[in-house]
C-alpha positions as CSV (number, residue, x, y, z in Angstrom):
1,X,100.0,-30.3,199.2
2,X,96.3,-30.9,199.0
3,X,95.1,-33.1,196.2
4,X,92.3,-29.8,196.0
5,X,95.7,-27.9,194.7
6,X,97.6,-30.5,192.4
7,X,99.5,-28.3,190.2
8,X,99.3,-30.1,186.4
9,X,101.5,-29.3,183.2
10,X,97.9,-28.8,181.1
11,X,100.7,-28.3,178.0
12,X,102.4,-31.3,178.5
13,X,98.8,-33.6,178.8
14,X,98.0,-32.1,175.4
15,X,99.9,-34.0,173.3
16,X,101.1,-30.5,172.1
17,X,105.2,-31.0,170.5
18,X,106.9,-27.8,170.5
19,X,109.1,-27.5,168.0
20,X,112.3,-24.8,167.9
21,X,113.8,-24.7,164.8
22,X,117.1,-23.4,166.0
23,X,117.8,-27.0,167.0
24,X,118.1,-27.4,163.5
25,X,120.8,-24.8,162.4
26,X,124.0,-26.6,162.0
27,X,127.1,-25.9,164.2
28,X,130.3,-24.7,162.3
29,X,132.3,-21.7,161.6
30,X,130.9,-19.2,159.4
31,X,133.6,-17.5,156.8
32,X,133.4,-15.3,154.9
33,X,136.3,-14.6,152.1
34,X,136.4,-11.1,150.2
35,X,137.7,-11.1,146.9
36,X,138.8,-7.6,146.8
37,X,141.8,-9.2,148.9
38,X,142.8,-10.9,146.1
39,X,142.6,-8.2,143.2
40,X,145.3,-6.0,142.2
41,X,145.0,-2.5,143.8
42,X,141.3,-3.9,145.2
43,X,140.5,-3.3,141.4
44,X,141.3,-5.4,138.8
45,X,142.0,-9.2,138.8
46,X,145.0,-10.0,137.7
47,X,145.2,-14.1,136.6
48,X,148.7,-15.0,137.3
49,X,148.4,-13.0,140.7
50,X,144.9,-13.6,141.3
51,X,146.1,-17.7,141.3
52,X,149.4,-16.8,143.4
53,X,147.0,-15.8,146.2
54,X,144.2,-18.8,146.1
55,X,147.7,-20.8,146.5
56,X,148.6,-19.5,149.3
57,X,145.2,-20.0,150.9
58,X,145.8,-22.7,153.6
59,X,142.9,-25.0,153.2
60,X,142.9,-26.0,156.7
61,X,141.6,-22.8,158.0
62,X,138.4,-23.2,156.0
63,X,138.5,-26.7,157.5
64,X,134.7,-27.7,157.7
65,X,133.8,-24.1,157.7
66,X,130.7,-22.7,156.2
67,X,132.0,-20.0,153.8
68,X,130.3,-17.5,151.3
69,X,132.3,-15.7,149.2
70,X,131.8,-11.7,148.1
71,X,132.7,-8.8,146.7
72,X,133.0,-5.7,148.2
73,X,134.1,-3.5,145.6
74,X,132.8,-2.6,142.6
75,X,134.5,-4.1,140.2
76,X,133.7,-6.7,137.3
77,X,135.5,-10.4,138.5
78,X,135.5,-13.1,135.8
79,X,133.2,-16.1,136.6
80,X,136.0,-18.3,136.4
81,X,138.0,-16.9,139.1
82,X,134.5,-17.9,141.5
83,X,135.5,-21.3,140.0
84,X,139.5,-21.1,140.7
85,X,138.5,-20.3,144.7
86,X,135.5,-22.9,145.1
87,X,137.7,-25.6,143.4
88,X,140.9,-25.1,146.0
89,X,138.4,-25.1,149.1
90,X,135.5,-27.8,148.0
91,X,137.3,-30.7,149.6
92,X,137.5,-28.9,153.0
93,X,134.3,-26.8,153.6
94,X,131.0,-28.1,154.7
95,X,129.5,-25.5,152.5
96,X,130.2,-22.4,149.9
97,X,128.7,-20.0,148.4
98,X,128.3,-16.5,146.2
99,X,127.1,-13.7,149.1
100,X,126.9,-12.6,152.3
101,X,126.2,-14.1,155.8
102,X,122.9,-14.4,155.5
103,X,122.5,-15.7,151.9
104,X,124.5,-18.7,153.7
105,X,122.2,-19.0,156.6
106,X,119.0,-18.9,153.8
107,X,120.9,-21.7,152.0
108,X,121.8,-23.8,155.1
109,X,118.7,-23.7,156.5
110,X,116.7,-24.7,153.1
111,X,119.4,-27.9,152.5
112,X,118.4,-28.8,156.6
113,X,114.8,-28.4,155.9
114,X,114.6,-29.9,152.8
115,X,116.3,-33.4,154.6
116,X,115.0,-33.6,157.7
117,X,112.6,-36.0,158.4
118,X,109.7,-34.7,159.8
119,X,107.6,-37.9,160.4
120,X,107.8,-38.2,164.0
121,X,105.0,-35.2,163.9
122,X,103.1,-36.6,161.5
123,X,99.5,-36.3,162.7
124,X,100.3,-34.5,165.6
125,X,99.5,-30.9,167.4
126,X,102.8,-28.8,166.7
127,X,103.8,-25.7,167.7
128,X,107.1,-23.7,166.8
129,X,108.6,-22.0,169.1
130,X,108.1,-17.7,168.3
131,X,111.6,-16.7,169.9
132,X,114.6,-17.9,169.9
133,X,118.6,-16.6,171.0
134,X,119.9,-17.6,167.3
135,X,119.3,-15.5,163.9
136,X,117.4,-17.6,161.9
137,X,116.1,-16.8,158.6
138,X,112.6,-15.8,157.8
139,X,112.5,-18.0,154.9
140,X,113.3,-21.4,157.0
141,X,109.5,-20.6,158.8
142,X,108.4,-20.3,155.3
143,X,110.0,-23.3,154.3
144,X,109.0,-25.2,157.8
145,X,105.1,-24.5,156.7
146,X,105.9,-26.3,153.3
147,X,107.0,-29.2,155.0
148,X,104.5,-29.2,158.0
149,X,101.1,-28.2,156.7
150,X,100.7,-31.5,154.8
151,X,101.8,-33.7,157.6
152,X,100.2,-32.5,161.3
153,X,96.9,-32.3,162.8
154,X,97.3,-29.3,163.4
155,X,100.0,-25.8,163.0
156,X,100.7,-23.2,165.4
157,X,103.5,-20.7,166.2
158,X,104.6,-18.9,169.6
159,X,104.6,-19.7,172.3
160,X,102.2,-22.4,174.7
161,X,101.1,-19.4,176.5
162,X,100.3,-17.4,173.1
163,X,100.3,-18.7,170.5
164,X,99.0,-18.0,166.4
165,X,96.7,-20.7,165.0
166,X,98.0,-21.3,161.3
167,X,97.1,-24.8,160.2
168,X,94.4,-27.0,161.1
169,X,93.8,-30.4,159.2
């Protein structure tokens, strides 16, 4: 090839870091744990029962598992019991909490954000990435600004091709 037709990488002379937050979303199992399954006749909750069946729980299935607990029946469940199930799985799980699937991504992905260290893009030109093959929750972008903005030269999200401008310092 003809130095006339050298083919250059214009993105990767710019000193532009692309950034996908996916890389950030922690692996491990997701579980989620009903407690209809643990009511009397999937209405009322029963305390002698209702301690029967967190006893039985093998913790080692929750075993560094990322679990969120809900409810779905309608029915009015003591706070206490919320504190009966957390206490027997605490030691085991990487993480639990009250509602569904995605009020556990929301949660996982603010306690990431929130200790990541971010300095290596200090002063930098970053863009994050637009698309990627995992969910990730709106508010982790939101949260990605609040930890950005201050810190780069400048903010942008897409993708090199086409991108948004969103922060320049």
């Amino acid at each position: 090839m003809s130095e006339e037709f050298e083919i250059r990488n214009k993105v990767a002379e710019s000193g532009l870091v692309n950034f996908d937050l996916s890389t950030l979303i922690p692996k491990g199992i997701r579980k989620g744990i009903d407690l209809k399954d643990f009511l009397f006749q999937e209405m009322i909750l029963k305390e002698k029962d209702f301690r029967e069946k967190v006893d039985a729980i093998d913790p080692e299935e929750y075993k560094d598992a990322y679990i969120y607990i809900y409810n779905s029946v309608d029915t009015i469940v003591p706070l206490w019991a919320y504190f009966v199930l957390t206490a027997k799985l605490t030691d085991v799980a990487k993480k639990i909490i009250f509602g569904n699937r995605e009020d556990l991504e929301v949660i996982i992905m603010h306690n990431v954000i929130q200790t990541h260290d971010f300095e290596d893009m200090r002063g930098k030109r970053v863009l994050v990435k637009g698309c990627s093959d995992k969910e990730i929750p709106e508010n982790a972008y939101i949260e990605l600004v609040e930890q950005l903005k201050p810190i780069v030269k400048s903010l942008m999200f897409g993708e090199a091709c086409s991108f948004v401008p969103i922060v320049k310092n």
